[in-house]
N, C-alpha and C positions, 0 to 999 in steps of 0.2 A: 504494500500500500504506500503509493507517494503522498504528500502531503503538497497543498499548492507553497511556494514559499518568497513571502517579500523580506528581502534580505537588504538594510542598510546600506547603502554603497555611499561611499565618502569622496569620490574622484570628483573629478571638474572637468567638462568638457571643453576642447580648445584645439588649436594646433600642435601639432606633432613635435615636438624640437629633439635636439641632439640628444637629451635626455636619455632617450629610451635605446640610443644605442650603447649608453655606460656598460661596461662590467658589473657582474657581479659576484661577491665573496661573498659564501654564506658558512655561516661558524655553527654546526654540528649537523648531523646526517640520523635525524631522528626524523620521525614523521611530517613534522612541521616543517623542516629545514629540504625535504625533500619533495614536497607538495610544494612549495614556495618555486625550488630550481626546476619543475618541470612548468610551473605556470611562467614562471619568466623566459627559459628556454622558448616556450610558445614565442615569447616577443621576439626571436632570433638574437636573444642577447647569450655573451658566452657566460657561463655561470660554471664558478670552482666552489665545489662544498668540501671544508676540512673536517673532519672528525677524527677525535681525541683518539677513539678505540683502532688498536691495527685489524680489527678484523668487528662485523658490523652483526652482531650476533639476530638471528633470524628465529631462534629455537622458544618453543613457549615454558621451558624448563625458568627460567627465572627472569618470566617475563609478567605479564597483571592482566587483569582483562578489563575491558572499556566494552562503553557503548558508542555507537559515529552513529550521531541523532541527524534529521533533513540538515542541519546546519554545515555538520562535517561532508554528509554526501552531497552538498549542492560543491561543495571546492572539489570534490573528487569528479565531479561530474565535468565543470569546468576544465578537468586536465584532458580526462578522456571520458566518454559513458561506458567503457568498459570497465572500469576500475570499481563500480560500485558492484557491478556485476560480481565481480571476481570477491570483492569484500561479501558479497552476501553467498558466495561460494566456500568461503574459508570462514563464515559466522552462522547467526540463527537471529532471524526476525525474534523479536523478542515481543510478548503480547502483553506482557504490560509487569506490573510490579506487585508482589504481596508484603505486605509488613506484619512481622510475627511476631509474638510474644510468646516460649516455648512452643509447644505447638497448637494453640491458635494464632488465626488470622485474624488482626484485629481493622486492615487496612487492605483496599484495592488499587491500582492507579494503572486503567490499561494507558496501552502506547501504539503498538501495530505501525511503530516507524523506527524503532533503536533498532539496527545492527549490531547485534552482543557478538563480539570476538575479542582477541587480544592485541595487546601493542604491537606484538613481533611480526603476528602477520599482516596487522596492515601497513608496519614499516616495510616488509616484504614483498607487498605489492605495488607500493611505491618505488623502492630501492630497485624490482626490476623496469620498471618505466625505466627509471633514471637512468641506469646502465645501457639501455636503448636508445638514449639521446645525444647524438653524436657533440651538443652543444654543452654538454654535461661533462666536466671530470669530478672525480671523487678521490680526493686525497686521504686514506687513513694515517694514524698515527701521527694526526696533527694537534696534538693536545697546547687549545690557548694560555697561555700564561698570561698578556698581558694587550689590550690595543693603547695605542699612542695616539692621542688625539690628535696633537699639535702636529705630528709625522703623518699623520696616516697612518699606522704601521702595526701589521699584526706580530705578536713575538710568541712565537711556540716554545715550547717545555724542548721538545730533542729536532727541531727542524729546523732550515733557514727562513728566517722573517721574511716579513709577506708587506712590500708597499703598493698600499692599493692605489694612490694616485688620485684618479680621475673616477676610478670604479667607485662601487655601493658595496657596502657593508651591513649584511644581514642578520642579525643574531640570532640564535635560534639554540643558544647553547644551555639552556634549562633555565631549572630553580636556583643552581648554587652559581649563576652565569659570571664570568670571568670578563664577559663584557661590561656587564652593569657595574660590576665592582669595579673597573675602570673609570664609568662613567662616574660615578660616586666619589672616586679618589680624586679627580681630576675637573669635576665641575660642582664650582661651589654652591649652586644651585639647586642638582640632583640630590634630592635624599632621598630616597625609595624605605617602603617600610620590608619586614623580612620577618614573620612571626613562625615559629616549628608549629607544626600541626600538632605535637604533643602526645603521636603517636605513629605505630611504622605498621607496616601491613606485609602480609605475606601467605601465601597460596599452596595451597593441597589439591591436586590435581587427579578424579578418579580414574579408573581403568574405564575403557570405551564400552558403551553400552549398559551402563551402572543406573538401577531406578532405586525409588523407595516412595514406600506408600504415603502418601498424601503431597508429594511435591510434583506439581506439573513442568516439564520442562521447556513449555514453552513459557513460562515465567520468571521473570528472576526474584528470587525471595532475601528477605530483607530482615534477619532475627535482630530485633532492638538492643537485646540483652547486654549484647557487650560489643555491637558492631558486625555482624557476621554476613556473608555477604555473597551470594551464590548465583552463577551464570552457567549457560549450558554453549558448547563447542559441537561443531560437526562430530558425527559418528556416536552421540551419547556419550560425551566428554562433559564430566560437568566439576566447574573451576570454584573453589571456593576460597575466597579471602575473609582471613582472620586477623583480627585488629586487634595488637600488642599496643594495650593506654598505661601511657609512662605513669608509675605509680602503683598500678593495678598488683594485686600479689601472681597473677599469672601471668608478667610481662617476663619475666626471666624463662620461664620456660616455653614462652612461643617466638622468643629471640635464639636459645639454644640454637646450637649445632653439634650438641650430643644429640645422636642415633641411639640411643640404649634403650632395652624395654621399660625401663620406669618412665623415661621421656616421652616414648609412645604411648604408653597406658597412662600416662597422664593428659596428651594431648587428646587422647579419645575418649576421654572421660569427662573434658572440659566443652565438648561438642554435647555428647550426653547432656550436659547439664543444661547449656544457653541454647544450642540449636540442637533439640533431639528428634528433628525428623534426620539429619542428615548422618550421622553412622554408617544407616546398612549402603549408602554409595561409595563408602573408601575398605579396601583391603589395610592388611599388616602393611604392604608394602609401601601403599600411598602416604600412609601414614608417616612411614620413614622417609620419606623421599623429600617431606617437609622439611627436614631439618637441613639438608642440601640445598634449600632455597635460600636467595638474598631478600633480606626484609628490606621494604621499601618505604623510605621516611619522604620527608618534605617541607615544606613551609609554603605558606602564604605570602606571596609576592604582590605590594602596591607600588606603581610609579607615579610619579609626580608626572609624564613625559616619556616621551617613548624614541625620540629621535631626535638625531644632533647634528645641523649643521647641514642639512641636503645631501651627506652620504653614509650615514649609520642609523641604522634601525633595530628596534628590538622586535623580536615575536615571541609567542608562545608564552612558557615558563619565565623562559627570559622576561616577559613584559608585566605578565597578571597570573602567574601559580597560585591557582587554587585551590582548593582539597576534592579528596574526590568527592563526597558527599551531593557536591555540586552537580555533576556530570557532565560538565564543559570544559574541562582538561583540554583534551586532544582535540574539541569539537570549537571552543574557542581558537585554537592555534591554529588551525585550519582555514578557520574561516579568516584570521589576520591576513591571512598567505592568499587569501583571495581579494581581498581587500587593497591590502597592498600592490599586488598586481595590478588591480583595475587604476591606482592613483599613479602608478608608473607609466601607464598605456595612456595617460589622458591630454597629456600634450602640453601640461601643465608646468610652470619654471622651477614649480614648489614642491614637487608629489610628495616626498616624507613631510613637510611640514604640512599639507592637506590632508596626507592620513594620519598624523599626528593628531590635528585638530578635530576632526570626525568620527576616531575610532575613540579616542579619553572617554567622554561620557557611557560609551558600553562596557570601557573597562573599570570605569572606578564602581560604577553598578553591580558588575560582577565581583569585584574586588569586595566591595562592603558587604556583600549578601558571604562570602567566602569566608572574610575576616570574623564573619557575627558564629559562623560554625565550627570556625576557630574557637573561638572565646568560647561558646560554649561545653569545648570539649575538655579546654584545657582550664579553666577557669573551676575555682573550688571554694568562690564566695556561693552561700546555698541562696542569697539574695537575687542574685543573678537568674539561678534554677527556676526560683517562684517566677521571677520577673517573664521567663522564657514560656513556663508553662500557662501564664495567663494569658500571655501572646497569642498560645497556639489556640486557646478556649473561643478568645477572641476572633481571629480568622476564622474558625472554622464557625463560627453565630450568624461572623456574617458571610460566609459562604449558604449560611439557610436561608437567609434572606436578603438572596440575589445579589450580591455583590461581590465584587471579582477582586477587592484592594490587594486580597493576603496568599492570595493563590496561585503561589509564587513555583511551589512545586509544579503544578499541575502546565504551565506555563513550559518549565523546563525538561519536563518528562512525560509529559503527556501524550496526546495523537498530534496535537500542533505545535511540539516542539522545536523549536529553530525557525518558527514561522514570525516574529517578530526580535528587533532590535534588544539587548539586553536593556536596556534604558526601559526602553516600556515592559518589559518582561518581569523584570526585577526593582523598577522605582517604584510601582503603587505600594507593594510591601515595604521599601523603604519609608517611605512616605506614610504607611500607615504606621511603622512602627514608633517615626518620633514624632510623631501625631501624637500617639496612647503613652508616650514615655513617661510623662511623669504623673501620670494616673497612674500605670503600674508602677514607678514607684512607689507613690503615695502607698497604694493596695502592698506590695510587698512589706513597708513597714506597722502598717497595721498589722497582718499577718503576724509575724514579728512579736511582734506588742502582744496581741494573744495569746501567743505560745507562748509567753514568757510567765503570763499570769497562774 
């Protein structure tokens, strides 16, 4: 099922100039960074992607799984229409989302638009586009150390520096990005904010073909408990991520990388307990296989600004790292990388500073809605807690009667997902929340007040 989709474009229409024959560097060969160099390749521009790693790992052994909502398939669409094709060949439409409390369902939210797969292979579907683009080279083993503003100049860890000149400089090199931190050392301006998620994530991956009773697999389920988080892969591959919260007494043993039976029988005992439909899908082995995995942390990335100067630009990670709760990770980056393109094709003298100016407001929306699920998780004033859960009482009152301010999920994961601008997607929630802010507070310290009597 497609979804019709009006997607914010930020370019300006005009004459052509020299602009669009620039060069361009792009700094990491992850999804974003490669969705970017085949849409620019389109523009017959040459494009060098450097990536840190000598070798560009494809395997979904210590890899995550995502959903690519209309917003990530319209940039894929844009490079080629085959490419969603093949995404929805290597994933599973996913029909919508349950939210569980042991084992009840206390929540529904269809969708009949996410493609559930993983990172690796839709880096893998991209990375082979790119190798088929003769206007494409891919440097490995280019791990950034450092860009020089005033030089141009990229300075790798083990390689010969790179002056870009006249070329565009695309960043695309994550959350921990070695560009920004440049940009931050070097412009007094730049202060971006950096919060940890305050927790790391990590994957048990069942044997092919695996059910159990009461989990539909065309759903992805959502156990409150402690975070738990389950997708299904071609073949009856179904991928589960478990959420290690700093603090938690069972953050040391879902960080382990002791294999031993008590680590396993404790791992399978802690499913038992928060998510107990899902046991009978993993063997002894799946089990063990967990503790081989890399756990995956993060933070929350806000920029003040996103581009410097008409030849450096951030994307992705690099620009608005989110948490996943969100679900516009990779589907944000994406669409930057189309966005971008369309401001570089426009004939414009200014394209980074017009996608500069046009894309901020989608990402500080997305940033505050990302920052507030931070806090939440990481945050251990119980004030907060109350504050959060009259919030949600509230949304959902007035979702009975007929108003759409707080329905903010429903927006981002729903059937019309990707179908409007983050700004209006994610502002009426904003906007409702410090609308009511100091009502709930007010209410939280009464609360308060009560308990105490």
């Amino acid at each position: 099922m497609d979804v019709p989709i009006r997607l914010y474009t930020g370019c300006i229409t005009g004459r052509r100039s020299a602009m669009v024959s620039r060069d361009i560097h792009i700094i990491g060969a992850g999804p974003v960074g490669l969705a970017t160099a085949l849409l620019l390749a389109a523009q017959k521009r040459r494009v060098t992607l450097y990536e840190a790693k000598d070798h560009i790992s494809l395997s979904d052994a210590n890899s995550y799984p995502i959903g690519v909502n209309p917003r990530g398939q319209e940039t894929l669409r844009r490079i080629a229409p085959e490419l969603v094709d093949q995404l929805r060949g290597q994933g599973e439409l996913v029909e919508g989302f349950k939210i569980r409390t042991g084992r009840r369902t206390i929540a529904s939210m269809p969708s009949g638009t996410l493609i559930g797969t993983t990172r690796a292979r839709l880096t893998g579907i991209l990375l082979d586009a790119a190798r088929h683009d003769p206007r494409i080279s891919i440097l490995t083993g280019h791990k950034l150390r450092e860009v020089d503003l005033e030089t141009r100049t990229l300075h790798f860890a083990e390689a010969a520096p790179i002056h870009v000149g006249e070329g565009i400089v695309v960043a695309c090199d994550g959350v921990w990005s070695r560009t920004r931190r440049s940009m931050a050392n070097q412009l007094p301006n730049f202060n971006p904010e950096v919060g940890d998620w305050g927790v790391q994530f990590r994957v048990v991956y069942s044997t092919p073909g695996a059910t159990a009773t009461g989990l539909d697999p065309r759903w992805h389920h959502i156990f409150t408990n402690k975070g738990i988080y389950t997708a299904t892969l071609p073949d009856g591959v179904w991928c589960i991520a478990v959420t290690a919260i700093q603090g938690d007494p069972a953050e040391a043993m879902l960080l382990s990388s002791d294999r031993s039976e008590d680590r396993i029988t404790a791992l399978r005992r802690y499913l038992e307990h928060n998510a107990p439909l899902l046991p009978p899908l993993l063997t002894h082995a799946n089990y063990a296989d967990f503790f081989n995995r890399e756990p995956l942390g993060g933070a929350v990335v806000r920029c003040p600004y996103v581009s410097h100067d008409e030849w450096l630009v951030l994307l992705g990670d690099a620009a608005h790292s989110v948490i996943p709760p969100t679900g516009e990770g990779v589907n944000s980056g994406l669409e930057d990388a189309m966005l971008l393109a369309e401001a570089l094709a426009s004939g414009s003298s200014t394209p980074l500073t017009d996608y500069d100016e046009a894309r901020m407001p989608d990402l500080s929306a997305l940033g505050e809605y990302a920052w507030h699920l931070k806090e939440n998780i990481t945050s251990e004033d119980p004030a907060r807690a109350t504050r959060n859960v009259s919030l949600r009482i509230l949304t959902a009152l007035l979702g009975i009667v007929g108003k759409n301010d707080g329905k903010v999920e429903q927006r981002l994961f729903g059937p019309k997902a990707g179908a409007m601008p983050y700004r209006e997607a994610i502002g009426p929630w904003i906007a409702l929340r410090d609308r009511w802010n100091s009502a709930l507070n007010r209410l939280t310290s009464a609360t308060r007040r009560f308990r105490k009597r």
